[in-house]
C-alpha positions, 0 to 999 in steps of 0.5 A: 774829503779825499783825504778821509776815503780808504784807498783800493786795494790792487788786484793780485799782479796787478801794477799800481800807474803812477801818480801824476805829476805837473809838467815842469812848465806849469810851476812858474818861477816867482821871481823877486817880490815887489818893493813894497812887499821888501819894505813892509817885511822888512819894517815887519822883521825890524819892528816885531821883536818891540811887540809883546803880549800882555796878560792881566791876571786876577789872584782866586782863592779856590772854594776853602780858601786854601789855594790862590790861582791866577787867573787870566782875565784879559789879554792885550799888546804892548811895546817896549819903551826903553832898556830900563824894561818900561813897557806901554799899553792901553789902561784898560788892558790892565784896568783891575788887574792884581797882577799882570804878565808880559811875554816878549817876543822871545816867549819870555814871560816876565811879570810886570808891575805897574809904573803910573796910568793915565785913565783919561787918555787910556794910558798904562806903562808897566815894567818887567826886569828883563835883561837889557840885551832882551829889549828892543825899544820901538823908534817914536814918531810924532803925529801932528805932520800925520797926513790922511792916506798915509800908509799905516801899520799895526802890530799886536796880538788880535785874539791872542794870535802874537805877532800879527801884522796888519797893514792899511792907511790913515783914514782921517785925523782928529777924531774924538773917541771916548776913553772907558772912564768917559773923557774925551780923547782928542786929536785920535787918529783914524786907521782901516788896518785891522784893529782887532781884540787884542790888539789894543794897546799896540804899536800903531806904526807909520812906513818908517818903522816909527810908533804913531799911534797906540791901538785903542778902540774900533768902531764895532756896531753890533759887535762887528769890525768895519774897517774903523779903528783908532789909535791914540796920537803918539804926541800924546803919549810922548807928553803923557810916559815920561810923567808916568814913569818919573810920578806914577801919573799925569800932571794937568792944567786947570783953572780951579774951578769945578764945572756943571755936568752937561747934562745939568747945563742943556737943563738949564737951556746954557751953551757953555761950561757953567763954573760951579765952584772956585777952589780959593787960591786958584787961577780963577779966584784970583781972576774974580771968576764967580761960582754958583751960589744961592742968595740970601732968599734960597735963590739959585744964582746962576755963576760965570758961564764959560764959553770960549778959551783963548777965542776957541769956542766951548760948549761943554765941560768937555770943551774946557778940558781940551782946549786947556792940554794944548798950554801949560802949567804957568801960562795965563789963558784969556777965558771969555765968560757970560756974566749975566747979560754981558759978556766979558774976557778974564786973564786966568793962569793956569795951574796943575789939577790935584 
């Protein structure tokens, strides 16, 4: 390269030329930016300071057991919630932690303690004790006016390079990705804004500025990015922080009854939701639901097989699980069931899952 080559040494007397230089003409003037350019940096500047980085610490204790070490062991993003010091992130940004630290975008570090999860939809708020004037809470949106080919920003920490901005668009609505225990989370929205490592867990946002989405996943066959990532609905989150903060974990609404594996069900050659047992008590018992059991013979008899909520088809367990978000705790649902040869609709009020 130029820059590594030794230069030659002048001649006795002799003059060095000098350098040459552009003619002034050939630097154009670059003019004002473009208004899209004003807007994103502005939503940029506005939004950043709200982003903060998260590091999830293990405690070692070194070979004689004398000396305990954080040691980082994972690293993602996150926002400020509120004033209080409330901070949301992905649960598997934390998953295992025995500490975890936050950094603002003042470079700040604070530890944080972990407030409530939410496994199921990937989840976490944490809070550190930073000083209010240091908080800047991010404005929330809603997702379920979101329309495809929406502009979409996010806004994390890809690699553990802070403060990184990535623009795009919505690319499809109501997905269904799976969260790291299993279960479904629905309603997702699809993005072709870069989501990178480490950036779970950060701020999806749409052109106003407002949080649509938290970064969670990317669709990554053979280890590589495709453009394909997905962010769970901010209306999820607004339903699932507030019990976060105020219990420590989510209430659900169930009907009281366990239900086979699918794997179990496509055994038996069932397309539905086979009712295992049913909790005394419940929903479902006092609608005469019927488990699974055995006759006086050993003979296994098969229980009600769930097949529709409220009209809405179920195939799985799965299926139940999703069609029983959309109500709430106390609403009376119309479950049509397979009963033997006969098909039948049972009213089952909903109750909140232990």
């Amino acid at each position: 390269m130029p820059a590594c080559v030794a230069p030659m040494p002048e001649a006795p007397g002799e003059e060095r030329a000098p350098a040459p230089t552009l003619p002034a003409a050939l630097v154009a003037p670059r003019g004002d930016l473009a208004a899209g350019e004003h807007s994103t940096i502005a939503l940029f500047e506005a939004a950043s300071p709200s982003v903060v980085y998260i590091t999830n610490l293990a405690v070692r204790r070194d070979l004689f057991g004398f000396n305990a070490m954080e040691i980082p062991q994972g690293t993602g993003s996150g926002f400020v919630w509120d004033q209080e010091g409330h901070v949301v992130t992905n649960y598997h940004v934390i998953q295992g932690a025995q500490k975890a630290e936050v950094r603002l975008a003042d470079h700040s570090e604070w530890p944080a303690k972990l407030v409530g999860a939410d496994p199921d939809r990937d989840l976490a708020v944490l809070r550190i004790e930073a000083p209010a004037d240091r908080l800047r809470p991010l404005p929330r949106g809603t997702s379920r006016d979101l329309r495809v080919g929406q502009h979409a920003m996010a806004i994390g920490n890809p690699f553990g390079l802070d403060q990184t901005l990535t623009t795009g668009v919505i690319s499809a609505l109501n997905r269904r990705i799976r969260a790291a225990n299993g279960r479904p989370i629905q309603g997702v929205i699809q993005t072709d804004a870069a989501i990178n490592p480490g950036n779970s867990g950060g701020p999806l946002l749409d052109s106003a500025g407002r949080v649509i989405g938290i970064n969670t996943a990317i669709l990554a066959p053979e280890g590589s990015y495709v453009g394909i990532g997905f962010a769970v609905p901010v209306d999820t989150v607004n339903s699932a922080v507030p019990q976060l903060i105020s219990s420590g974990r989510v209430t659900r609404p169930g009907l009281g009854v366990e239900l086979a594996q699918e794997r179990i069900s496509r055994q038996l050659g069932l397309q539905g939701a086979l009712i295992v047992t049913v909790a005394p008590g419940s929903g479902a018992a006092r609608a005469g639901l019927r488990p699974t059991r055995q006759d006086a013979s050993g003979r296994l008899v098969l229980g009600d097989l769930i097949v529709a909520i409220d009209g809405e088809p179920v195939a799985n367990a799965d299926d139940v699980g999703l069609r029983l978000e959309q109500r709430q705790v106390g609403e009376t649902v119309r479950v049509t069931v397979v009963r033997g040869d006969e098909r039948q609709d049972v009213d089952v009020r909903v109750q909140a899952l232990n």
